[in-house]
C-alpha positions in Angstrom: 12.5 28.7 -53.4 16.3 28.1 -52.5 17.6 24.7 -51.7 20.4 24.5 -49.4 23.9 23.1 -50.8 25.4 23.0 -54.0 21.5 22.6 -56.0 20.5 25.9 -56.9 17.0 26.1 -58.3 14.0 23.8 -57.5 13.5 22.9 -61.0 16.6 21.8 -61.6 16.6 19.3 -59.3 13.4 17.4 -59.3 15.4 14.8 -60.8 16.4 13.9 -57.1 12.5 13.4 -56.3 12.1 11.4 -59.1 12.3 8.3 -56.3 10.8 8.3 -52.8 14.0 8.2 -51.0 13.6 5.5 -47.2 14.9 8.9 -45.0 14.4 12.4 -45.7 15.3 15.8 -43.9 12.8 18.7 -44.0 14.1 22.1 -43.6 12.1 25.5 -44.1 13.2 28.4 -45.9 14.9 29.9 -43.3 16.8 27.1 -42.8 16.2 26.8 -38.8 14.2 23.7 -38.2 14.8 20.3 -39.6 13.2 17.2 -38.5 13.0 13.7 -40.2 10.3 12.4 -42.5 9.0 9.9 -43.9 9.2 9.1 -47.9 6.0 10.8 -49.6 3.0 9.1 -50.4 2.4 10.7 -53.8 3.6 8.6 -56.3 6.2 10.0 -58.6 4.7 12.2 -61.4 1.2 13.0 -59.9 0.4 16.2 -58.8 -0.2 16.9 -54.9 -3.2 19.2 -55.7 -4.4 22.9 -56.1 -3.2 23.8 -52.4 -0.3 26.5 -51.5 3.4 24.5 -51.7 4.6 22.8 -48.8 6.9 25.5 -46.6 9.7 23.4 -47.1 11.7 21.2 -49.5 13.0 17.4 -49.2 16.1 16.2 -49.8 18.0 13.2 -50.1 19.8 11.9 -47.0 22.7 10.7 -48.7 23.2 13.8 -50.8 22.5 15.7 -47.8 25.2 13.7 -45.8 27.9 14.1 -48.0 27.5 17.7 -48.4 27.1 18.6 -44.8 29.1 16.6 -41.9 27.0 18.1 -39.6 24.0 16.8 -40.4 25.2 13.1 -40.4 26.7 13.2 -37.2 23.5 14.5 -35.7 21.7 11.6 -37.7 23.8 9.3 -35.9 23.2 10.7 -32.8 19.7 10.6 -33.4 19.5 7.1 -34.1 21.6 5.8 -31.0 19.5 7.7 -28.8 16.3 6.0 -30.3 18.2 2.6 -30.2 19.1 3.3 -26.3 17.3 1.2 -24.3 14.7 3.0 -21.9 15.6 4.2 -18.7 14.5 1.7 -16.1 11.4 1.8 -14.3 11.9 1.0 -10.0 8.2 -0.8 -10.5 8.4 -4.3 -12.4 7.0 -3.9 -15.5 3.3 -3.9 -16.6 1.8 -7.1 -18.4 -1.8 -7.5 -18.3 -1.2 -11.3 -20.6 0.5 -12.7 -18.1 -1.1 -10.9 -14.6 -4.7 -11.4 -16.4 -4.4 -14.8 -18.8 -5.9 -14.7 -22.1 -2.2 -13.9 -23.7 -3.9 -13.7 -27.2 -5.9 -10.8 -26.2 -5.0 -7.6 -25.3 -7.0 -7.5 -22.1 -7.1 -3.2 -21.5 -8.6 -3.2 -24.7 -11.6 -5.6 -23.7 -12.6 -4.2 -20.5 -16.3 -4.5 -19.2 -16.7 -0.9 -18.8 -15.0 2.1 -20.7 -11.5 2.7 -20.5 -10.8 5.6 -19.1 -7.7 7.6 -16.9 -8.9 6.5 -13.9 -9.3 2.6 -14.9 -5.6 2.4 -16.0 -4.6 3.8 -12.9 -6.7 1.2 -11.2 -5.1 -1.7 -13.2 -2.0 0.2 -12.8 -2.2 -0.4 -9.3 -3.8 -3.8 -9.0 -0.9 -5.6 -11.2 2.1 -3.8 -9.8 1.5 -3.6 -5.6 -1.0 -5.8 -5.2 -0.7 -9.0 -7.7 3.5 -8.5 -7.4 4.6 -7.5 -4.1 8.0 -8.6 -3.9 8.6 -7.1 -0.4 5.9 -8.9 1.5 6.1 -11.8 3.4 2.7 -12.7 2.0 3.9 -13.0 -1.8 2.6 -16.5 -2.3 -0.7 -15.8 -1.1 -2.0 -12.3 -2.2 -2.3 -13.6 -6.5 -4.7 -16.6 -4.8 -7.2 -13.8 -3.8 -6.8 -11.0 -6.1 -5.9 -12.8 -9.5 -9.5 -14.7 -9.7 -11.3 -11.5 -8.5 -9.8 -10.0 -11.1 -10.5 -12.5 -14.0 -13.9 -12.6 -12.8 -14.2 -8.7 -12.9 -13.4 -9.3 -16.5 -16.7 -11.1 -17.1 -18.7 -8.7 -15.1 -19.3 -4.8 -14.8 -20.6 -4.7 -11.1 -17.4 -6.3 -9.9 -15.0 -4.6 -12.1 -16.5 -1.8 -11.0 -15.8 -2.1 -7.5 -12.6 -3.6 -8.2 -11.4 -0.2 -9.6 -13.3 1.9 -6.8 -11.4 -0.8 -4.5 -7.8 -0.1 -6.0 -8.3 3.6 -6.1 -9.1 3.7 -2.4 -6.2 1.4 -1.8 -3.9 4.2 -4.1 -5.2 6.8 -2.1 -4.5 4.9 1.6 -0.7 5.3 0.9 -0.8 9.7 0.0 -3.6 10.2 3.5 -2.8 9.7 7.3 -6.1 9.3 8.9 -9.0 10.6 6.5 -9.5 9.1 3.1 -9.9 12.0 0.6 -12.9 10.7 -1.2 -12.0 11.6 -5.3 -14.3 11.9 -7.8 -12.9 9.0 -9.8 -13.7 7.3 -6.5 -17.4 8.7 -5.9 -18.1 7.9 -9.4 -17.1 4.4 -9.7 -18.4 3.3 -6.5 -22.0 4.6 -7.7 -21.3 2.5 -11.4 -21.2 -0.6 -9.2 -23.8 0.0 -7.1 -26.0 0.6 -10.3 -24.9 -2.4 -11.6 -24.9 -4.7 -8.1 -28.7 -3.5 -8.6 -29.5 -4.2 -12.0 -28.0 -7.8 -11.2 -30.6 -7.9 -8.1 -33.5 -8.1 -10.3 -32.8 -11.3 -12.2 -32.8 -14.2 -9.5 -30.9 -16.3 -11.5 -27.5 -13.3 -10.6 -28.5 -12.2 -7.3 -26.0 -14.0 -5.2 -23.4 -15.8 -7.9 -19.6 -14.8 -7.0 -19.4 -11.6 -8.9 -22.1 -10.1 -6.7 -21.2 -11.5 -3.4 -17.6 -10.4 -4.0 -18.8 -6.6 -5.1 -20.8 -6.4 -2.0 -17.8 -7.2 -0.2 -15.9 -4.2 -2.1 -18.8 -1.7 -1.7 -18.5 -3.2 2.3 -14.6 -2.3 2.3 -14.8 1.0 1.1 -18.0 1.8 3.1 -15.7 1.1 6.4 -12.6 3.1 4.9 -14.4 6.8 3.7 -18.5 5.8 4.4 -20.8 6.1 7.2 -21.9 3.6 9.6 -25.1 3.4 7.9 -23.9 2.4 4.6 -21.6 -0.1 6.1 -24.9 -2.0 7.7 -26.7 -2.0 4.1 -23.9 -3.3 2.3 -22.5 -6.0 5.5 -26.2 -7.2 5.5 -26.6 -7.5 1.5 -23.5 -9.7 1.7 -24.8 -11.9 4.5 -28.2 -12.6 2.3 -26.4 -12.9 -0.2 -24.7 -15.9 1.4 -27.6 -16.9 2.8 -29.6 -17.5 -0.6 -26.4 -19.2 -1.4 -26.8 -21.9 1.6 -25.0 -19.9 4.1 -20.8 -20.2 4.5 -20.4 -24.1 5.0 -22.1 -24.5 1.4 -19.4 -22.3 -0.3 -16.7 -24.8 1.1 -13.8 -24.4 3.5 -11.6 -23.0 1.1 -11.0 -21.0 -1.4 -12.0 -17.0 -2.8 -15.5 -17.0 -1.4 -14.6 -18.5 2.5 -11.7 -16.0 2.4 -13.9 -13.5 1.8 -16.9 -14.1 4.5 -13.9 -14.4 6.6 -12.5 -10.7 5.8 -15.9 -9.1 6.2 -16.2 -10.8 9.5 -13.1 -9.2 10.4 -14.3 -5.9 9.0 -17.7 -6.1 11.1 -15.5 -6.6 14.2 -13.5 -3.9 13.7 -16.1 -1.4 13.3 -18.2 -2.9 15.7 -20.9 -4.0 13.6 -23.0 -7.2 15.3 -23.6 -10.0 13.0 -26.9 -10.6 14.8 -28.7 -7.5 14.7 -27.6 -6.2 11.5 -30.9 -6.8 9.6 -32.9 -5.3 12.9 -30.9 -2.1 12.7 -31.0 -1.7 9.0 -34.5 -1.6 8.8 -34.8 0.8 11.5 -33.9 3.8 9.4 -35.0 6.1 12.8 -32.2 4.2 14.9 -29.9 4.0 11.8 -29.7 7.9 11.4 -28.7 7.9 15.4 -26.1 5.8 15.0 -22.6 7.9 15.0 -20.5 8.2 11.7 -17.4 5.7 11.3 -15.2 8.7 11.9 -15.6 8.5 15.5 -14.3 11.7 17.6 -14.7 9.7 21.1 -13.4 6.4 22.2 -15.9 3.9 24.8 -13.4 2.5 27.4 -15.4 -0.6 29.0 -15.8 -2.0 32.2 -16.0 -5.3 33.8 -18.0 -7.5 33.5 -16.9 -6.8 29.2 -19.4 -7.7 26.8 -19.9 -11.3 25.7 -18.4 -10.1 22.1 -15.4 -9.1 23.4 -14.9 -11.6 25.7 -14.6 -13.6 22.7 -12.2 -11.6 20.8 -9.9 -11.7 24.2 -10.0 -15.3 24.6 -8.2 -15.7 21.1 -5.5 -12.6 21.5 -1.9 -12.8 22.8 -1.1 -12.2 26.4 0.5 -9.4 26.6 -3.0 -7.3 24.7 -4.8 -9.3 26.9 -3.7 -8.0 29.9 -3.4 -4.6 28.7 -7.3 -4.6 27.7 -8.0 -6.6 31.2 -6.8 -3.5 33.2 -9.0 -1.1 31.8 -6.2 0.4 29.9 -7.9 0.5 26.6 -11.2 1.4 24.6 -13.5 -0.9 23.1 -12.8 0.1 19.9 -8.7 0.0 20.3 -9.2 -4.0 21.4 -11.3 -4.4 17.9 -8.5 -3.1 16.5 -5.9 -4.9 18.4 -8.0 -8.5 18.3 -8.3 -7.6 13.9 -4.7 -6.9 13.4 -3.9 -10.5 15.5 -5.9 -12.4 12.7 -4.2 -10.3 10.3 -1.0 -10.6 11.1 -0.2 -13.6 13.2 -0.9 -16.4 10.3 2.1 -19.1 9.8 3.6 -18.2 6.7 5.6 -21.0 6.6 3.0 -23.4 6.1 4.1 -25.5 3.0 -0.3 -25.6 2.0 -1.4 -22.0 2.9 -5.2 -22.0 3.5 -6.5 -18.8 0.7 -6.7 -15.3 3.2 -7.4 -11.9 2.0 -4.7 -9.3 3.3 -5.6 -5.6 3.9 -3.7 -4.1 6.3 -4.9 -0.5 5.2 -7.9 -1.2 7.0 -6.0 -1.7 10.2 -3.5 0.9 9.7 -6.5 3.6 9.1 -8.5 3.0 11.8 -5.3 2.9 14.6 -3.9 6.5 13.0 -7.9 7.4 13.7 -8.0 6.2 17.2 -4.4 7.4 17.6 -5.9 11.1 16.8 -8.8 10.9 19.7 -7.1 8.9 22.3 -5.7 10.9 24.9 -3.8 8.3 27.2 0.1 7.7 26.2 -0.2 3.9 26.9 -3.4 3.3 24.6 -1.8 5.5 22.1 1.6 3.7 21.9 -1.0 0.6 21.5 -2.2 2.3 18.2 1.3 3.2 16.6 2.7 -0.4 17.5 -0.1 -2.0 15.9 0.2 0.4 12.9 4.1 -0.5 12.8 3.8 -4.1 13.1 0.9 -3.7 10.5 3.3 -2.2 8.3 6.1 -4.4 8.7 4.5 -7.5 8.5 3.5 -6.6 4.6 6.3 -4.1 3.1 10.3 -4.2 3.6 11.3 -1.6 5.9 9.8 1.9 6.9 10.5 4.6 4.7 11.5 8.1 5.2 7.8 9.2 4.6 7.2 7.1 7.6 9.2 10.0 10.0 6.1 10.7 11.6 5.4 7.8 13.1 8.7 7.9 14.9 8.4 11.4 15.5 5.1 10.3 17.6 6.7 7.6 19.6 9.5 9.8 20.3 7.5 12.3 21.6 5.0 9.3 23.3 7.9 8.0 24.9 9.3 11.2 26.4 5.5 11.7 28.4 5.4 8.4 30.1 5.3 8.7 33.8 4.4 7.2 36.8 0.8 6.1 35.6 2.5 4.3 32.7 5.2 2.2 35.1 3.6 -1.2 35.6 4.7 -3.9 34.4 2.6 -5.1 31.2 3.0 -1.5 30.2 6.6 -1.7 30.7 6.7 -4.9 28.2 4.7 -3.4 25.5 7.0 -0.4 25.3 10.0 -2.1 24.7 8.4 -4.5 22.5 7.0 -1.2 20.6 10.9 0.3 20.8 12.7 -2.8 19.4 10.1 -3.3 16.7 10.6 0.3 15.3 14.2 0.3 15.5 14.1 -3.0 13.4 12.0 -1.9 10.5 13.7 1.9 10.3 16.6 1.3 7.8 16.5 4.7 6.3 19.0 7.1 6.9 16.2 9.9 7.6 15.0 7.8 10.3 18.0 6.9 12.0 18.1 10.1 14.6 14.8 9.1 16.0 15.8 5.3 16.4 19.2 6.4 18.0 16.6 8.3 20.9 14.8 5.3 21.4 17.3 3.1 22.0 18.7 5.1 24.3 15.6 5.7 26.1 15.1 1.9 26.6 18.9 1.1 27.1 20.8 4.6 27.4 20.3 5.1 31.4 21.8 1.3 31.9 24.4 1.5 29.3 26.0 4.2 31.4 26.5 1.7 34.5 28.7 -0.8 32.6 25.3 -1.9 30.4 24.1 -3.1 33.8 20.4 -2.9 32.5 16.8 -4.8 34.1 17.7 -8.2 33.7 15.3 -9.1 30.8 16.9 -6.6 28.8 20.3 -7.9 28.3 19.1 -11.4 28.1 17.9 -12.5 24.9 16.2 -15.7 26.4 14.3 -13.6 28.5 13.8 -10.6 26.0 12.3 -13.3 23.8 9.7 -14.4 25.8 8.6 -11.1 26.6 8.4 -10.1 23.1 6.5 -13.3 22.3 3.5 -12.1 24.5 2.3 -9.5 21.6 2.1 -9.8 17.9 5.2 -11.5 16.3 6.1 -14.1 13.5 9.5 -16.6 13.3 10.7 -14.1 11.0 10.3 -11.1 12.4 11.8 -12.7 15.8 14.8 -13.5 13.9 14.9 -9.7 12.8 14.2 -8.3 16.7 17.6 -10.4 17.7 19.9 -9.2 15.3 18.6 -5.5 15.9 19.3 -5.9 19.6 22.5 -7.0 19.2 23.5 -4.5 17.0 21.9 -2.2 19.9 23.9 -4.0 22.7 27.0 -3.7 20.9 27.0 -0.3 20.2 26.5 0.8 23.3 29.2 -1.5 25.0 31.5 0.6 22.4 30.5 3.7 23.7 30.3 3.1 27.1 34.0 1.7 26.5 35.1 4.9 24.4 33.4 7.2 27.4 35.7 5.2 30.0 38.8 5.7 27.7 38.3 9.6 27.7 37.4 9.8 31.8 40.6 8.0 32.1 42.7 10.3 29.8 41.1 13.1 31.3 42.1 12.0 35.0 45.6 11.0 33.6 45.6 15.0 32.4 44.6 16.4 35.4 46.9 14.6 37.3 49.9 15.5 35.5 49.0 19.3 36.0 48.5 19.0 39.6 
C-alpha cells in the first residue's frame, strides 16, 4: 500500500497514527476519492481485528496541507460552505415550542399517534398557513381557534386524528378546483378517528367532553368537502347529541372554542342544506337516507315564491344587492346557501378592538361555488359563484396569484356572453361590483391582460366619449353605495377606490393620447391636400 506524498511505505510511517489526529482525509488507492473523517475510535496500539484492511489510508491534515496546496484550499472551501448560512425558506420557519407550548419538550416527538410522513405534513401545514397567516386580515383571530384545538389534540388520539385528516384536506383544497382528490393518507386517518371517536363513545364519562365534540366537528367538515350526504347527517347529528348530553349550546357559554364551533357547523348544515330539525328523523331512515342525492350535486333547484321558511330566514340577514338578485328568481337554492354562508363568513368587523372567537374556513365556500359554478348554466348565477369565490379569496390571502388565471379567464369569457336577459339593473350592479373586485386583488403580472379586458368592458365604451360614462361610474360617492349593497369590509372599500382611480386615470390618459394622434393625423392630411 502506497501513501501519497513524500512517505513512501506504510510501515514507515505509523508513527504519524501514533495520535488520533481532530481532521483526517481518506483517499483510496487510486487516489480519486477523498472525503473527510473523523479521528478513529481504536485507541493507539490495539489491533482493529482479523478483517481485510481498510481500502484506504489516513493522514494527517496538517502534513497533508503543507504538502499539497490543493487540498487546503479545497478544505477551506469546504468549511465556508458548511459555515454559510442556509438559503432562506419563503415560509416562516417551523417551531412546534413556541406554536404548541410545552418549550421543554420536543412536541413531534410526543405525539398521540405514530409519527409518520403524512403527520409531519399535517403539522407542517397547521403551524405555517393556518396558526401564522401573515397575509390575512383575520391574523389575530385564527391562533384563538386552532391553537387550543391543537393542544387539546395533544392529549387525545380521536382529535389529533381528525386534526391531521382536517389539515390534509385543507393541503389538498389549494392543488384541486372543484373535486377533492380523496388520498390515502386522507382515507386512512379519517377512519383512525372514527375508530377512536368510537372507542371514546363507550365510556360515558368521554362521550361528549371537547375532544369529541370537536372531532365530530372535523369528521362533519370533511364529510361536506369529499363525503356523501349520508355521512354528513350521521356525523352533523352525533355533534348535536353530543351538545345535547352536554346541556345544549347556552351551557357551553357565549364564547369561546366550543360556541365557535356549533356556530361553524351551523353554517356548514346551511350550506349543504341539511335541516337542524329533521336530522335525527332522516338518519334513522336508512331507506330515505340511501335516496337522498350525493353532496356532488350535478343539478341546481331554483325556487319559487312563496320561498321556504328557511330561506326566508337566511334572506332577511343578507345584503341588498344578493337579496334582490335571489328575490327575482335569478338564483338556485343552493347558490343563496352559498351566498347567505359566505355573508357570515366574510362580513365580520375586523376592527373590533375585543373580537368575539370565529372559526374561518373559506375552503368550504370556495369549493362548493367552483361546484355550482360547473352545473349552473345561467351567466348571471354563474358570475354570482366566481364573485363569491373572489371575495372569499380576498378577504383571507393578499392578492390573487397567477395560479388564479382561471378564474379571470372565466369572468372574461362570462362577461363577453351577457346580453339582453342579463341588462337589469341589480344585475348591472353586481357585475361591476364583480369587475372592480377582481381587478383589485389581481396584482400579478400574469393576470394583468385579463384585468386590462375587464376594465375596458365596464369603462372602455365611455372612456372613448371623453370618459362620459353612466353616472354612478365616474362618481365615487355613488360607486360606493352601489358597491356597499354586496359583500364588502372598510378595508377592502379602501382598496376598491384606489383601484378605480388608478382605472379612471388611465383611461383619461389614453383617451387624451388617442385625441393627440387624431389631431396629428388631421394636421397631416391637411398639409397633403
Amino acid at each position: 500500500m502506497n501513501i501519497h506524498g513524500d512517505i513512501g511505505t506504510a510501515p514507515s510511517n505509523l508513527s504519524l497514527l501514533a495520535s488520533r489526529p481532530e481532521r483526517c482525509i481518506a483517499t483510496d488507492q487510486a487516489g480519486k476519492n477523498q472525503v473527510i473523517v473523523t479521528a478513529a475510535t481504536t485507541p493507539p496500539g490495539e489491533k482493529l481485528g482479523k478483517g481485510k484492511g481498510l481500502r484506504f489510508v489516513i493522514m494527517r491534515a496538517p502534513n497533508l496541507e503543507k504538502r499539497h496546496s490543493s487540498h487546503s484550499r479545497r478544505l477551506k472551501k469546504r468549511q465556508a460552505k458548511s459555515c454559510a448560512p442556509p438559503k432562506r425558506d419563503p415560509f416562516p420557519p417551523l417551531s412546534p415550542q413556541r406554536a404548541l407550548g410545552h418549550p421543554r419538550r420536543d412536541e413531534f416527538n410526543a405525539l398521540p399517534i405514530e409519527n409518520t410522513r403524512s403527520v409531519d405534513i399535517a403539522l407542517d401545514y397547521v403551524v405555517v398557513h393556518l396558526l401564522h397567516d401573515p397575509f390575512s386580515s383575520h391574523t389575530n383571530e385564527l391562533p384563538n381557534v386552532y391553537l387550543p384545538v391543537l393542544r387539546l389534540g395533544m392529549e387525545h388520539e380521536d382529535l389529533f386524528e381528525a386534526i391531521v385528516a382536517f389539515s390534509l384536506v385543507h393541503r389538498e383544497t389549494n392543488y384541486s378546483y372543484a373535486r377533492i382528490k380523496v388520498t390515502p393518507d386522507i382515507a386512512y386517518h379519517n377512519g383512525r378517528a372514527i375508530e377512536a371517536l368510537r372507542k371514546k363513545l363507550t365510556n360515558p364519562k368521554t362521550c361528549a367532553d371537547d375532544a369529541a365534540i370537536l372531532t365530530s366537528l372535523l369528521l362533519t367538515d370533511g364529510a361536506a368537502k369529499y363525503g356523501t350526504r349520508a355521512e354528513l347527517l350521521v356525523h352533523y347529528t352525533g355533534l348535536k347529541r353530543m351538545v345535547s348530553m352536554r346541556g345544549g349550546a347556552e351551557a357551553l357559554g357565549k364564547d369561546g372554542t366550543l360556541r365557535a364551533v356549533l356556530e361553524y357547523a351551523e353554517r356548514v348544515a346551511d350550506l349543504t342544506g341539511v335541516s337542524r330539525e329533521t336530522e335525527a328523523v332522516r338518519t334513522s331512515d336508512d331507506k330515505r337516507c340511501s335516496q337522498e342525492p350525493d353532496l356532488p350535486i350535478s343539478r341546481l333547484q331554483y325556487p319559487a315564491h312563496p320561498f321556504p321558511p328557511d330561506l326566508c330566514t337566511g334572506l332577511a340577514d343578507l345584503s341588498e344587492g344578493f337579496r334582490e338578485l335571489a328575490l327575482s328568481c335569478r338564483l338556485s337554492t343552493e347558490v343563496i346557501r352559498l351566498v347567505i354562508a359566505a355573508h357570515k363568513q366574510i362580513c365580520v368587523d375586523t376592527e373590533d378592538r375585543y373580537p368575539r372567537t370565529r372559526i374561518y374556513c373559506p375552503t368550504m365556500v370556495v369549493l362548493y361555488a367552483k361546484r355550482y359554478l360547473e352545473v349552473s348554466d345561467r351567466v348571471t348565477e354563474s358570475i354570482v359563484c366566481l364573485s363569491i369565490i373572489m371575495i372569499s379569496m380576498r378577504s383571507f390571502a393578499s392578492y390573487f396569484r397567477a395560479q388564479d388565471r382561471l378564474l379571470l379567464e372565466n369572468l372574461v369569457l362570462l362577461a363577453s356572453k351577457r346580453g339582453i336577459e342579463e341588462s337589469t339593473l341589480d344585475q348591472y350592479h353586481h357585475f361591476v361590483w364583480t369587475i372592480i373586485m377582481a381587478a383589485e386583488g389581481s396584482r400579478s403580472d400574469v393576470l394583468s391582460p385579463y384585468v386590462d379586458t375587464l376594465i375596458c368592458t365596464l369603462l372602455g365604451p365611455s372612456a372613448r366619449n371623453e370618459l362620459k360614462a353612466q353616472d354612478f361610474l365616474q362618481d365615487w360617492t355613488k360607486l360606493e353605495k352601489i358597491l356597499k349593497k354586496y359583500l364588502w369590509r372598510s378595508d377592502l372599500l379602501y382598496e376598491w377606490k384606489c383601484t378605480w382611480e388608478s382605472a379612471m386615470a388611465s383611461l383619461k390618459m389614453e383617451s387624451e393620447r388617442n385625441k393627440k394622434s387624431s389631431r396629428s393625423w388631421g394636421d397631416r392630411s391637411g398639409v397633403s391636400d
